[in-house]
C-alpha positions in Angstrom: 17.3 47.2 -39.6 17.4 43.6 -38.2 17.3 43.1 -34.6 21.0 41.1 -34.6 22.3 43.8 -36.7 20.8 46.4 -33.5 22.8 44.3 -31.2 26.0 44.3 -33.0 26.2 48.1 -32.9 24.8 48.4 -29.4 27.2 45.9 -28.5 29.8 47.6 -30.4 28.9 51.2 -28.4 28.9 49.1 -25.0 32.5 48.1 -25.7 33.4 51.3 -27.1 32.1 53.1 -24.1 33.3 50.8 -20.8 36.8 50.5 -23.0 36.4 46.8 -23.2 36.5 45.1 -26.5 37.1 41.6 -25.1 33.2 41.5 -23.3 31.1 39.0 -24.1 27.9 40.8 -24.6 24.3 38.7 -25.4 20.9 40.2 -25.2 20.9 38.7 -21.3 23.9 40.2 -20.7 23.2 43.1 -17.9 24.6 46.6 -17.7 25.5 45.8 -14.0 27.2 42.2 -15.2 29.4 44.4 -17.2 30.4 46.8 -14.5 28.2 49.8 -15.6 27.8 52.3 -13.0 24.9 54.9 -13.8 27.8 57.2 -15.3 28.4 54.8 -17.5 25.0 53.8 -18.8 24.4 57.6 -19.8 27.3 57.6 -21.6 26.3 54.3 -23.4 23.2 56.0 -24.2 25.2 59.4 -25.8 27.0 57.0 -27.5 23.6 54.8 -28.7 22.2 58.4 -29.6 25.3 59.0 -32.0 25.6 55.5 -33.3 22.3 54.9 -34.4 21.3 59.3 -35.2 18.2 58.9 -33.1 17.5 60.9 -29.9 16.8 58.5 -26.5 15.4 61.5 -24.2 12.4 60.1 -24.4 12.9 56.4 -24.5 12.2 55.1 -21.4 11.9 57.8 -19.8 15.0 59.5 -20.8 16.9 56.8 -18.1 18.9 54.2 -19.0 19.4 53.6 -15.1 15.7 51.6 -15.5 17.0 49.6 -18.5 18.8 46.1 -16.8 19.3 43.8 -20.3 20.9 44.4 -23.4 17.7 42.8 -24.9 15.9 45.8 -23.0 18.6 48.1 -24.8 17.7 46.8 -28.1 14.2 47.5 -27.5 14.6 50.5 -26.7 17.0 51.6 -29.9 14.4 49.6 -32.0 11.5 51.5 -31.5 13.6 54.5 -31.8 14.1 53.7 -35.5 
């Protein structure tokens, strides 16, 4: 899968999740810029898990709360493929 394609469905699942389909989302886009509170960045993840059928337990530790980028999201996602 193509790394734009990765950040058009995390981006996608970002949205989804904060309720938001009108946010501008980049890979330098932060978590925080968009309002996510450590609530939501496990639910992004749950939703990342389901989008993309991969499991991010491990992934950096099993916290999103360390992950500040997009880009760092993407990462993340892509190494789980």
């Amino acid at each position: 899968m193509e790394r734009s394609d990765i950040l058009e469905k995390v981006a996608e699942a970002i949205k989804d999740t904060l309720g938001d389909d009108s946010l501008a989302i980049n890979e330098e886009t932060t978590l925080k810029d968009l309002g996510a509170d450590s609530f939501d960045q496990l639910e992004i993840m749950v939703a990342l898990e389901e989008a993309f059928d991969i499991s991010l337990e491990g992934a950096a530790d099993g916290d999103m709360s360390s992950v500040e980028t997009v880009g760092q999201t993407v990462d993340i996602v892509a190494a789980e493929l």
